[in-house]
C-alpha positions as CSV (number, residue, x, y, z in Angstrom):
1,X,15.2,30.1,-55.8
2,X,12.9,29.1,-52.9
3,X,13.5,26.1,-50.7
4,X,11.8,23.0,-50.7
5,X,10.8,23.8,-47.1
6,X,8.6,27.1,-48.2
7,X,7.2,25.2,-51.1
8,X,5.6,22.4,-49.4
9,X,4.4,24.8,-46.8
10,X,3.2,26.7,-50.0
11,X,1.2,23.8,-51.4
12,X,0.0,22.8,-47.9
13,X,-1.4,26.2,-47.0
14,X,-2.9,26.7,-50.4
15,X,-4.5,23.9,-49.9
16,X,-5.6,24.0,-46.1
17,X,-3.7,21.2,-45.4
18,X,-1.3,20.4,-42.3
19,X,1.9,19.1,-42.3
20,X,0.7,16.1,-40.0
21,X,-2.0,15.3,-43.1
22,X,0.4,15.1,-46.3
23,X,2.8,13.2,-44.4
24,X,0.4,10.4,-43.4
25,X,-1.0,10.3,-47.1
26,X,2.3,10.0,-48.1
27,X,2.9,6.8,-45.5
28,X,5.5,8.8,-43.6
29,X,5.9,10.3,-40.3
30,X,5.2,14.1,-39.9
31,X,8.5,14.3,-38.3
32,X,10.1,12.6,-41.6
33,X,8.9,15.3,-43.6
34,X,9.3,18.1,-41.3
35,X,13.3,16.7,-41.7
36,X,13.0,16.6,-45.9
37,X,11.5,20.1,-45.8
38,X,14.6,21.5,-43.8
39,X,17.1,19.5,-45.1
40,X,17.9,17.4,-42.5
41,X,16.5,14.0,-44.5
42,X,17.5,13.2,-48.4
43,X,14.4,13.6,-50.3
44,X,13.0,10.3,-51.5
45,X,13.9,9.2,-54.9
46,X,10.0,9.2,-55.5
47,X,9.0,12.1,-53.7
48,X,7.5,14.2,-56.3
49,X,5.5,11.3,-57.6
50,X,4.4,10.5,-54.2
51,X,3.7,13.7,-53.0
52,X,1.4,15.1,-57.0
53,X,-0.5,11.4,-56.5
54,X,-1.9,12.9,-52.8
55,X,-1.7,16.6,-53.9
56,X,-2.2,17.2,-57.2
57,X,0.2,19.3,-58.7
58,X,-0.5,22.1,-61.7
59,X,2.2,22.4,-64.2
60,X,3.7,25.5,-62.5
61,X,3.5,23.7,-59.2
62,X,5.3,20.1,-60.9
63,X,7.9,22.1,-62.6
64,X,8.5,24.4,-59.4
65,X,9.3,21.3,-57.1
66,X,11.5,19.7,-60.0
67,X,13.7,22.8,-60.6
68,X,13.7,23.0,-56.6
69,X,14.8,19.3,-56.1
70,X,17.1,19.3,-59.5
71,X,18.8,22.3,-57.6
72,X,19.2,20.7,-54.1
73,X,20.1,17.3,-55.8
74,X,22.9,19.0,-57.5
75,X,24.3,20.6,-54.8
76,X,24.2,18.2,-52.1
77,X,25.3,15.2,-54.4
78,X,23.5,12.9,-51.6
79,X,21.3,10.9,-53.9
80,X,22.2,8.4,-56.4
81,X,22.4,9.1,-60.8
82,X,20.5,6.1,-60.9
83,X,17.5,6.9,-58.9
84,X,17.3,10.8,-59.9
85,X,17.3,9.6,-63.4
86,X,13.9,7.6,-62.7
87,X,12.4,10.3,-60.6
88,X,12.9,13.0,-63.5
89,X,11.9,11.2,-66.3
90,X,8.5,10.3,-64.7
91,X,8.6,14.2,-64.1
92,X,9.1,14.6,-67.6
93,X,6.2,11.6,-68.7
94,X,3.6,13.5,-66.6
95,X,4.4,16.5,-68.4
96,X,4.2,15.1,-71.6
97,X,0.6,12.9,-70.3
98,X,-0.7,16.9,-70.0
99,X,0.7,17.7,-73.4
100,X,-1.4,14.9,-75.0
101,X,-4.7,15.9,-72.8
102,X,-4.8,18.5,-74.9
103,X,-3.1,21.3,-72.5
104,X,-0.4,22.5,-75.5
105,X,0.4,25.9,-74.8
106,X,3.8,27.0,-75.6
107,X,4.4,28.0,-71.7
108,X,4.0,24.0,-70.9
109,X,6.3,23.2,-73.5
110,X,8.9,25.8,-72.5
111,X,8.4,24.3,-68.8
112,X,8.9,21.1,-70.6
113,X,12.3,22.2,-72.1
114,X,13.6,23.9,-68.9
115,X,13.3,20.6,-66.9
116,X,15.3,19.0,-69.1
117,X,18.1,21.4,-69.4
118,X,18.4,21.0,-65.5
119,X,18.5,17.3,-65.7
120,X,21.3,17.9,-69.0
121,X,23.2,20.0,-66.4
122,X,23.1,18.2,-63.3
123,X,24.5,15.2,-65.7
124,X,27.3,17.1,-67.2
125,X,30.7,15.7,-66.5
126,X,29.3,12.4,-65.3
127,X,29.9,8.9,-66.4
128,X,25.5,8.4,-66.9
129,X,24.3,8.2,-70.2
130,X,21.6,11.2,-70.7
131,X,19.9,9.6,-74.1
132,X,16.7,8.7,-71.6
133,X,16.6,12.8,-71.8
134,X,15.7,12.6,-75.7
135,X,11.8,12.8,-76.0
């Protein structure tokens, strides 16, 4: 699976952005990011809203960067149920905004369901009550 650092540099050069420029949109230093794409930061509980409100994301891009930060989440274990729980389910309302646009290909809906099988799985064995996963 590729790394959160590659994707943003992904996004950024798709885009013919700098690192310096998203960071500043995003009211952060580039150095801050620079430490969130390698790891050496916690990625902010809003990140991914944050960062599709300055770069718009497509649905392969939003689900990409969700599957990417479900998987780091889950393995480091450095962010709090709470706040991932708010972060994914706005992940999850976007998605569903795109379904009622009109975009309703099965692909999107797939995308839809794979998002929240991670979330299911990053849950399991914990205390947190996953019923918000339920659309």
């Amino acid at each position: 699976m590729q790394n959160i650092s590659d994707f943003i540099k992904e996004i950024r050069q798709s885009r013919n952005l700098k690192q310096k420029d998203i960071a500043l949109a995003l009211n952060m230093s580039p150095s801050y990011l620079s430490h969130i794409e390698f790891g050496r930061k916690p990625i902010p509980h809003d990140f991914i809203s944050r960062l599709h409100d300055v770069v718009p994301l497509n649905t392969i891009e939003l689900t990409t960067l969700t599957k990417i930060i479900a998987e780091s989440e889950k393995q480091k274990k450095f962010a709090s149920i709470d706040s991932i729980k708010r972060e994914l389910r706005l992940i999850v309302d976007k998605l569903l905004l795109k379904l009622t646009q009109g975009i309703s290909d099965m692909k999107l809906i797939e995308e839809i369901k794979d998002i929240l099988n991670i979330i299911e799985i990053m849950f399991q064995g914990s205390k947190t009550d996953t019923t918000f996963l339920k659309i």
